[in-house]
C-alpha positions as CSV (number, residue, x, y, z in Angstrom):
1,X,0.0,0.0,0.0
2,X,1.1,4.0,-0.6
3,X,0.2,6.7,0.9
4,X,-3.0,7.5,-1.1
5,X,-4.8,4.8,0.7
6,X,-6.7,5.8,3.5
7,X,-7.2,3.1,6.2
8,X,-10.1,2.1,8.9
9,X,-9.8,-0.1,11.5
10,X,-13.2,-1.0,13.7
11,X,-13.1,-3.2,16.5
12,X,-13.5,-3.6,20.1
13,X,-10.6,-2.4,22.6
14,X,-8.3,-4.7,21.1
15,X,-8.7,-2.4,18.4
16,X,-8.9,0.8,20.6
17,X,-5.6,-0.1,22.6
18,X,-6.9,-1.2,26.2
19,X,-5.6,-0.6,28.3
20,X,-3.5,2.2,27.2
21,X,-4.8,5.0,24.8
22,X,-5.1,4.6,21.1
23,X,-1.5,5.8,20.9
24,X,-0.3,2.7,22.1
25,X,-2.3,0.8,19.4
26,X,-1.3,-1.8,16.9
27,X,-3.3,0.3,14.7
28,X,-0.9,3.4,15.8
29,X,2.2,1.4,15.7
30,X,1.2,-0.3,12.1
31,X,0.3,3.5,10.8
32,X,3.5,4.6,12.1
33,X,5.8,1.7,10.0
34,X,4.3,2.0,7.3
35,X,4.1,6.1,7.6
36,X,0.4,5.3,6.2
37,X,-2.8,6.8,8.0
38,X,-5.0,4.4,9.7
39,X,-7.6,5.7,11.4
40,X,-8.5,4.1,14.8
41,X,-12.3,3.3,15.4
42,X,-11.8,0.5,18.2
43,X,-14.5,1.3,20.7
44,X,-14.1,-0.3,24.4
45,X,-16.6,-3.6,25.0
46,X,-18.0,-3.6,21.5
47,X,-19.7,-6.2,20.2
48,X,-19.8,-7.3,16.0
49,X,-23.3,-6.2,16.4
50,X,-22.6,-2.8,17.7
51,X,-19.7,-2.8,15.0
52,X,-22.8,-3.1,12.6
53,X,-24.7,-0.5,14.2
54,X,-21.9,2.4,13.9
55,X,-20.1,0.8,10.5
56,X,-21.8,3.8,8.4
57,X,-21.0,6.7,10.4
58,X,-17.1,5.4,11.8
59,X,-16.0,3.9,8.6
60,X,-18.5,4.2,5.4
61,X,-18.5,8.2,5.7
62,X,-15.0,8.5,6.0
63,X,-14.7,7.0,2.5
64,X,-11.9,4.8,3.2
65,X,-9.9,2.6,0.5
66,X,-9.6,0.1,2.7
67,X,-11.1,-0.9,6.1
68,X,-9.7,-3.7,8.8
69,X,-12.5,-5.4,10.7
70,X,-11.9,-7.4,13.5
71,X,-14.3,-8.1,16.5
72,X,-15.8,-11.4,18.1
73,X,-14.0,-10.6,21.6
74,X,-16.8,-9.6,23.2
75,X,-19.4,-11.8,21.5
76,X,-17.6,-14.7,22.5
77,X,-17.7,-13.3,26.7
78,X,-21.4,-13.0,26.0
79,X,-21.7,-16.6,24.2
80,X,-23.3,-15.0,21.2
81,X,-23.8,-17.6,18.7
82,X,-20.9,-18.1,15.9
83,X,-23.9,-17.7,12.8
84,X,-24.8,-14.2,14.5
85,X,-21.0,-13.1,14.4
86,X,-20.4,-14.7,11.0
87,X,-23.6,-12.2,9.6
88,X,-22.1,-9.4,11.2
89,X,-18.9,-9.3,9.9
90,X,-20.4,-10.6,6.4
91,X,-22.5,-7.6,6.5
92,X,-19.8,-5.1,7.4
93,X,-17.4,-6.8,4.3
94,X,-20.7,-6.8,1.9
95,X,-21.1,-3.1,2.9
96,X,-17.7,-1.9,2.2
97,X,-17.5,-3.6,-1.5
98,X,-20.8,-2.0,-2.1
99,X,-19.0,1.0,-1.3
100,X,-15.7,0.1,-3.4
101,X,-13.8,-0.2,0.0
102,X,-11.6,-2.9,0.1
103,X,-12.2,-5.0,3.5
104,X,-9.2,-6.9,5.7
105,X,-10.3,-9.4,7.9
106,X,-8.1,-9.2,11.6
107,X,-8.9,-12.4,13.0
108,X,-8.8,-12.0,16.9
109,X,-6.3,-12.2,19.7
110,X,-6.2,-15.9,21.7
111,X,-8.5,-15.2,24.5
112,X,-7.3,-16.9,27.9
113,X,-11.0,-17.9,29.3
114,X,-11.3,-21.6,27.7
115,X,-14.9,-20.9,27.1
116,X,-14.9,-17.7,25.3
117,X,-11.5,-18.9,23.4
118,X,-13.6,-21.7,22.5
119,X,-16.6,-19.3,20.9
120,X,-13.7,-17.1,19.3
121,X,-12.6,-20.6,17.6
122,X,-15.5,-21.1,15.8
123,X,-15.9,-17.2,15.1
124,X,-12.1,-17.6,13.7
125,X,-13.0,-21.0,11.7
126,X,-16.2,-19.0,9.8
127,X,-14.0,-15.4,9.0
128,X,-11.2,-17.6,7.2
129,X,-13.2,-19.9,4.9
130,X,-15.5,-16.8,4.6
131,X,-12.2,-14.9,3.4
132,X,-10.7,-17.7,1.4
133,X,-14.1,-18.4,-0.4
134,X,-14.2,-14.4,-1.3
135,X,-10.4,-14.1,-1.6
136,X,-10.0,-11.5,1.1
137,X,-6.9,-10.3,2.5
138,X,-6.2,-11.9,6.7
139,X,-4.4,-10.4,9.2
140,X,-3.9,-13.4,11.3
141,X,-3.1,-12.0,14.9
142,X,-4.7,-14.9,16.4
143,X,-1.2,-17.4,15.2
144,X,1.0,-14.4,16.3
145,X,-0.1,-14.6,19.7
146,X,1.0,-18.4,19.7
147,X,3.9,-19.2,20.8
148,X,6.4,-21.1,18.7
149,X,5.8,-24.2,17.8
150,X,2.3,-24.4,19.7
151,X,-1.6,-23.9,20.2
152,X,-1.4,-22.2,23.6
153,X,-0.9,-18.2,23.6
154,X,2.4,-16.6,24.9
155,X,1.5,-14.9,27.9
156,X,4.1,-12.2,27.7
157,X,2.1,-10.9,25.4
158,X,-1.2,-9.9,27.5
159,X,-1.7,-7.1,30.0
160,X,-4.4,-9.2,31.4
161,X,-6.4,-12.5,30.3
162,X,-7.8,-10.6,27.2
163,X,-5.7,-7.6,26.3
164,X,-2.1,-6.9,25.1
165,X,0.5,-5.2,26.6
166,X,2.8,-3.0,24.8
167,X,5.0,-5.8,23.4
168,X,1.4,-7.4,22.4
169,X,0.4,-4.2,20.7
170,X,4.1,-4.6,19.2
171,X,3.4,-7.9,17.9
172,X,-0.3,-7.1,16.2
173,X,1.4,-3.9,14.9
174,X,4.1,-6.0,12.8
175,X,1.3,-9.0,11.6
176,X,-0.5,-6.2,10.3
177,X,2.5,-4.4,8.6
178,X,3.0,-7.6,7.1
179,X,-0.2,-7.9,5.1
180,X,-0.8,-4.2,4.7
């Protein structure tokens, strides 16, 4: 990408850069890599369906080239079921191409709760065949939370059970910069 695109990310605090300010972001630290503007619409405790809800007014009117979606977080703490997640972030890609905006599905952090990692699974499962059977672009932070070699998350990379810390924030920042 150049610097004529113009880049939205909406998400949940993961997004927003809990808990530190949006300065501490991966979104922040990807923008300041790649010395490309992405604009930060991570809102704390948001669901996909609130995602939905605002996707018009935070990213649509902006008139992005490209936008990064990534919730599911807090569905999965509330045990909202995986086909309800999958039509929210099917919506929010549907409504960006209608829009020419070019969507990038960020497929969530490893959650350290069993049960909601277990709901963020099957969210994860649905956005990459839903990307690989629409040939959409993934920013996989989920795999770069793992540590080497393994299925189980590296710890040093979470402020608390849910959200990074700043080396976390470091690592999201540099899977994004990859794909981006």
């Amino acid at each position: 990408m150049d610097n004529t695109k113009k880049i939205v990310a909406i998400g949940d605090s993961i997004t927003y850069g809990f808990p530190y300010l949006p300065t501490a972001s991966w979104v922040q630290l990807t923008s300041e890599t790649l010395g490309i503007p992405i604009i930060n619409k991570g809102i704390n405790g948001n669901t996909t369906g609130e995602m939905v809800a605002r996707f018009e007014r935070d990213v649509l009117r902006l008139l992005p080239s490209h936008v990064i979606i990534m919730g599911g977080t807090n569905d999965a703490c509330g045990g909202m079921e995986a086909e309800v997640v999958a039509a929210n972030i099917c919506y929010m890609i549907e409504a960006a191409q209608q829009r020419a905006v070019t969507p990038i599905i960020g497929l969530p952090i490893p959650c350290n709760y069993q049960q909601d990692e277990y709901m963020l699974a099957l969210y994860r499962e649905d956005m990459r065949e839903y990307a690989l059977a629409n040939q959409l672009p993934v920013i996989d932070f989920h795999a770069a939370f793992l540590r080497s070699g393994s299925r189980q998350s590296e710890l040093t990379y979470y402020a608390d059970v849910l959200h990074p810390n700043e080396r976390g924030y470091q690592v999201m920042a540099a899977a994004a910069a990859k794909v981006l």
